[in-house]
N, C-alpha and C positions, 0 to 999 in steps of 0.2 A: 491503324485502327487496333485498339487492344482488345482482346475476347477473354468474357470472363472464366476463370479457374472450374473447371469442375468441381462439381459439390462435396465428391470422393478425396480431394485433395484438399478444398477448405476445412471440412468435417480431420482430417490425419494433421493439417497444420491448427487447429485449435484445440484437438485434443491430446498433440503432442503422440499421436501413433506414431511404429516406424516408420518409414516409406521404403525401406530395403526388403526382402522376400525374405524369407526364414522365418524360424520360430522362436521368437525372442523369447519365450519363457519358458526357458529351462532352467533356469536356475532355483538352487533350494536356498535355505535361510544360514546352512552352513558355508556353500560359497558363496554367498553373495555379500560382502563387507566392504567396507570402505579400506583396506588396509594398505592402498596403493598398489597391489600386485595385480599387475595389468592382463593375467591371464583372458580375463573374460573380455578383451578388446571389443567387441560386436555386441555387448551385454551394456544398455541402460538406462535397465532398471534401477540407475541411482542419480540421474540425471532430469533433470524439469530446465531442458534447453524452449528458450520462446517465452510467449505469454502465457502466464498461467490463467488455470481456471478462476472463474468469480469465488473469493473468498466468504461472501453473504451466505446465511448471517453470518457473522461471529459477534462475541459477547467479551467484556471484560469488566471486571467490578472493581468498585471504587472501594474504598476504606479511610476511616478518620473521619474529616468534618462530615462528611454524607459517606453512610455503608449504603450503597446500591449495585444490582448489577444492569448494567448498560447492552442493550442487545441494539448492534444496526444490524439494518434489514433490506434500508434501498438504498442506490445506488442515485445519488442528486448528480452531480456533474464533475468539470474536469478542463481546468481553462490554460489555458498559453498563448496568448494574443500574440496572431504576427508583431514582432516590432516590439513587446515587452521581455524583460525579463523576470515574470512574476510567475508561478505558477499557484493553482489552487484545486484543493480536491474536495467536494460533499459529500456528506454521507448523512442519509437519514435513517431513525429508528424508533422503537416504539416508546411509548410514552412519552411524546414530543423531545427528543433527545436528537441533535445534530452535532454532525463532527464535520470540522474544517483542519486540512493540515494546507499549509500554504508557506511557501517563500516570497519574500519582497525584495524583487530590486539583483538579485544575484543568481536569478535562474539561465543557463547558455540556452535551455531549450534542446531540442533533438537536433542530430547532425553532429559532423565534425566538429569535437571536442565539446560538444555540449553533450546534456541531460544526463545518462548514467555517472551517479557521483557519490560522496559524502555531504551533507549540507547539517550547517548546526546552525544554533540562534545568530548566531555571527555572521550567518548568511541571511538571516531573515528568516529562520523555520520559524512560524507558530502555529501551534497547534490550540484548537479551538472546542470545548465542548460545552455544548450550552439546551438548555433546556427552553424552548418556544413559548414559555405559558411569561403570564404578566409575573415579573419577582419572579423568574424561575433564575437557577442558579447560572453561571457564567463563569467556565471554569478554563484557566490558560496553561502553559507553557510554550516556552521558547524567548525568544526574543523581547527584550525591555520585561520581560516576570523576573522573579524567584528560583526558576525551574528549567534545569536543563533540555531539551526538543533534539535529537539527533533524525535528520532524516536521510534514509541509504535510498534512493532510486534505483533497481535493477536496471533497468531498462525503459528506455523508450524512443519507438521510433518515430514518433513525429504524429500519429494515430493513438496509440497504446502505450503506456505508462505502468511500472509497476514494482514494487519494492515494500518499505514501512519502515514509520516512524516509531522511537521509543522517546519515552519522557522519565524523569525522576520522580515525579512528582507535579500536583497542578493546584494552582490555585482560585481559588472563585474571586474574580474581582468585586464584586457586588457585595463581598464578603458572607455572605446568607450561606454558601454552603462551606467555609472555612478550607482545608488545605488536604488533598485528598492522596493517596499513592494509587496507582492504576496495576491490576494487573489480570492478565500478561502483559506487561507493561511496552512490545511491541505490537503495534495497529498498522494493518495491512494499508497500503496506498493501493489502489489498483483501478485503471481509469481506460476503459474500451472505446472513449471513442472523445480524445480532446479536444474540444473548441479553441479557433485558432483563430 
Protein backbone atom coordinates (compact mmCIF):
# COMPACT_ATOMS: atom_id res chain seq x y z
CA UNK A 1 0.00 0.00 0.00
CA UNK A 2 1.54 3.39 -0.89
CA UNK A 3 0.68 6.63 1.44
CA UNK A 4 0.36 9.68 0.09
CA UNK A 5 3.43 12.44 0.45
CA UNK A 6 2.84 15.01 2.89
CA UNK A 7 1.61 18.37 1.67
CA UNK A 8 5.00 19.90 3.18
CA UNK A 9 7.03 17.98 0.73
CA UNK A 10 4.55 18.20 -2.24
CA UNK A 11 4.20 22.17 -1.77
CA UNK A 12 9.01 22.08 -1.59
CA UNK A 13 8.95 19.52 -4.61
CA UNK A 14 6.78 21.87 -6.83
CA UNK A 15 8.05 24.87 -5.76
CA UNK A 16 11.55 23.78 -6.11
CA UNK A 17 12.31 24.75 -2.17
CA UNK A 18 15.52 23.23 -0.55
CA UNK A 19 14.73 20.26 1.40
CA UNK A 20 18.23 20.42 3.24
CA UNK A 21 18.12 22.70 6.74
CA UNK A 22 20.34 25.91 6.45
CA UNK A 23 19.84 29.24 5.16
CA UNK A 24 20.20 29.12 1.55
CA UNK A 25 20.10 32.93 1.04
CA UNK A 26 22.97 34.37 1.82
CA UNK A 27 24.27 35.19 -0.99
CA UNK A 28 24.70 38.91 -2.61
CA UNK A 29 24.58 39.90 -6.35
CA UNK A 30 28.33 40.07 -6.22
CA UNK A 31 28.97 36.37 -5.38
CA UNK A 32 26.48 34.93 -6.75
CA UNK A 33 27.52 34.42 -10.74
CA UNK A 34 27.61 31.76 -13.00
CA UNK A 35 31.54 31.98 -13.37
CA UNK A 36 31.95 28.15 -12.67
CA UNK A 37 33.84 28.78 -9.26
CA UNK A 38 32.26 26.35 -7.25
CA UNK A 39 32.80 28.00 -3.85
CA UNK A 40 29.24 28.23 -3.06
CA UNK A 41 28.74 24.23 -3.48
CA UNK A 42 25.37 24.39 -1.06
CA UNK A 43 24.26 27.55 -3.03
CA UNK A 44 21.25 27.16 -5.74
CA UNK A 45 20.22 29.85 -6.35
CA UNK A 46 21.06 29.49 -10.01
CA UNK A 47 19.67 26.28 -10.56
CA UNK A 48 15.50 25.44 -11.61
CA UNK A 49 16.29 21.46 -10.89
CA UNK A 50 12.38 19.51 -11.62
CA UNK A 51 9.27 21.00 -13.01
CA UNK A 52 9.00 24.27 -13.35
CA UNK A 53 6.34 26.59 -12.51
CA UNK A 54 3.33 27.32 -14.94
CA UNK A 55 4.78 29.85 -17.43
CA UNK A 56 0.89 31.45 -18.05
CA UNK A 57 0.38 33.92 -19.30
CA UNK A 58 2.94 34.73 -21.51
CA UNK A 59 2.68 36.99 -24.71
CA UNK A 60 4.65 37.16 -28.04
CA UNK A 61 3.86 39.36 -31.05
CA UNK A 62 3.72 38.76 -34.47
CA UNK A 63 5.06 41.27 -37.23
CA UNK A 64 4.76 41.56 -41.22
CA UNK A 65 1.64 40.02 -42.67
CA UNK A 66 -0.45 40.55 -39.25
CA UNK A 67 1.37 43.01 -36.38
CA UNK A 68 -0.40 41.64 -33.37
CA UNK A 69 0.37 40.69 -29.96
CA UNK A 70 -0.63 37.12 -28.87
CA UNK A 71 -1.32 36.59 -25.21
CA UNK A 72 -2.02 32.60 -24.00
CA UNK A 73 -3.59 32.42 -20.95
CA UNK A 74 -5.00 28.70 -20.63
CA UNK A 75 -3.68 25.77 -20.38
CA UNK A 76 -5.87 23.21 -23.09
CA UNK A 77 -3.97 19.79 -22.89
CA UNK A 78 -1.09 17.59 -23.40
CA UNK A 79 -1.33 14.04 -25.19
CA UNK A 80 1.11 10.92 -25.53
CA UNK A 81 -0.97 7.86 -26.11
CA UNK A 82 0.35 4.68 -24.78
CA UNK A 83 1.62 2.86 -27.93
CA UNK A 84 2.08 6.30 -30.03
CA UNK A 85 4.82 8.02 -30.77
CA UNK A 86 3.09 11.56 -31.28
CA UNK A 87 3.06 13.98 -28.92
CA UNK A 88 0.96 17.18 -28.71
CA UNK A 89 0.51 20.39 -26.61
CA UNK A 90 -2.62 23.14 -26.40
CA UNK A 91 -2.53 26.23 -25.39
CA UNK A 92 -5.32 28.69 -25.39
CA UNK A 93 -5.58 32.64 -25.38
CA UNK A 94 -7.55 35.56 -25.81
CA UNK A 95 -9.04 36.64 -28.61
CA UNK A 96 -9.77 33.19 -29.87
CA UNK A 97 -5.98 32.54 -30.50
CA UNK A 98 -4.71 28.73 -30.05
CA UNK A 99 -1.25 27.28 -30.08
CA UNK A 100 -0.53 23.63 -30.80
CA UNK A 101 3.14 22.44 -30.81
CA UNK A 102 3.25 18.73 -31.73
CA UNK A 103 5.45 16.03 -33.08
CA UNK A 104 4.28 13.14 -35.52
CA UNK A 105 5.47 9.85 -35.63
CA UNK A 106 9.17 10.32 -33.89
CA UNK A 107 8.29 11.02 -30.25
CA UNK A 108 10.26 7.95 -27.73
CA UNK A 109 7.98 9.28 -25.13
CA UNK A 110 9.15 9.22 -21.34
CA UNK A 111 11.50 6.49 -19.89
CA UNK A 112 14.66 5.02 -20.91
CA UNK A 113 16.02 6.86 -23.89
CA UNK A 114 13.05 8.61 -24.63
CA UNK A 115 11.39 12.15 -24.16
CA UNK A 116 14.06 14.78 -23.06
CA UNK A 117 15.60 15.65 -26.56
CA UNK A 118 16.16 17.85 -29.65
CA UNK A 119 13.41 17.46 -32.07
CA UNK A 120 13.17 19.52 -35.53
CA UNK A 121 10.57 19.46 -38.40
CA UNK A 122 12.51 16.38 -39.60
CA UNK A 123 11.05 14.79 -36.58
CA UNK A 124 7.78 15.99 -37.08
CA UNK A 125 7.81 19.44 -34.89
CA UNK A 126 4.79 21.57 -36.02
CA UNK A 127 3.83 24.23 -34.61
CA UNK A 128 0.38 25.53 -35.02
CA UNK A 129 -1.28 29.08 -34.46
CA UNK A 130 -4.50 29.72 -35.53
CA UNK A 131 -7.24 32.05 -34.66
CA UNK A 132 -10.96 30.12 -33.91
CA UNK A 133 -13.29 32.63 -35.58
CA UNK A 134 -14.78 31.75 -39.42
CA UNK A 135 -11.51 33.02 -41.98
CA UNK A 136 -9.50 33.55 -39.06
CA UNK A 137 -5.81 33.43 -39.85
CA UNK A 138 -3.88 29.74 -39.69
CA UNK A 139 -0.48 30.27 -39.21
CA UNK A 140 2.37 27.21 -39.27
CA UNK A 141 5.86 26.22 -38.97
CA UNK A 142 7.71 23.12 -38.93
CA UNK A 143 7.31 20.43 -40.90
CA UNK A 144 6.16 20.31 -44.77
CA UNK A 145 6.16 24.70 -44.25
CA UNK A 146 8.66 27.35 -45.26
CA UNK A 147 9.80 27.65 -41.71
CA UNK A 148 12.16 26.16 -39.41
CA UNK A 149 10.18 24.63 -35.68
CA UNK A 150 13.12 23.52 -33.27
CA UNK A 151 11.65 21.78 -30.33
CA UNK A 152 14.05 21.19 -27.00
CA UNK A 153 11.97 19.02 -24.36
CA UNK A 154 13.62 19.43 -20.90
CA UNK A 155 12.14 17.06 -19.31
CA UNK A 156 9.62 14.58 -18.99
CA UNK A 157 8.69 12.05 -16.86
CA UNK A 158 5.83 10.27 -18.04
CA UNK A 159 3.21 12.81 -15.92
CA UNK A 160 5.06 16.30 -16.78
CA UNK A 161 6.68 17.69 -19.77
CA UNK A 162 8.60 20.71 -20.16
CA UNK A 163 11.04 22.75 -22.27
CA UNK A 164 10.06 25.21 -25.70
CA UNK A 165 9.90 25.60 -29.03
CA UNK A 166 11.47 28.31 -31.36
CA UNK A 167 10.48 29.07 -35.00
CA UNK A 168 12.11 31.39 -37.80
CA UNK A 169 9.36 32.51 -38.85
CA UNK A 170 5.34 31.33 -39.72
CA UNK A 171 3.36 31.28 -42.23
CA UNK A 172 -0.68 31.53 -42.62
CA UNK A 173 -1.71 29.00 -44.85
CA UNK A 174 -5.04 30.33 -45.67
CA UNK A 175 -2.74 32.98 -46.93
CA UNK A 176 -5.11 35.97 -45.11
CA UNK A 177 -2.62 36.83 -42.71
CA UNK A 178 0.68 36.42 -45.18
CA UNK A 179 4.15 35.48 -43.40
CA UNK A 180 4.79 36.55 -39.90
CA UNK A 181 8.30 36.63 -37.49
CA UNK A 182 7.43 35.73 -33.83
CA UNK A 183 9.03 37.19 -31.04
CA UNK A 184 10.35 36.12 -28.47
CA UNK A 185 10.53 33.76 -30.75
CA UNK A 186 11.04 30.84 -28.03
CA UNK A 187 7.30 29.56 -26.66
CA UNK A 188 7.27 27.59 -23.60
CA UNK A 189 6.05 23.74 -23.81
CA UNK A 190 4.98 23.03 -20.37
CA UNK A 191 2.32 20.23 -19.71
CA UNK A 192 1.22 19.06 -15.83
CA UNK A 193 -0.55 16.42 -16.43
CA UNK A 194 -0.34 14.26 -20.00
CA UNK A 195 -2.97 12.00 -21.33
CA UNK A 196 -1.58 8.73 -21.93
Amino acid sequence: MTRPLPLWLLLSLLLGCPTTGGDDDDSTEADDDDSGDDDDAGDDDDSTAGFPASPLPFSFDLAGGLAETITIDTFGSCQNFSGSSDFRQQWGGANSWALRVQITGNYPGAGAGGGPGTYTEADGVLVTLLRNVANGEFFQAGASTAHAATLVIEGDDGTNAWGAVTVDGMTDTAAAGGTVTVTPDAIPVWCSSIQH
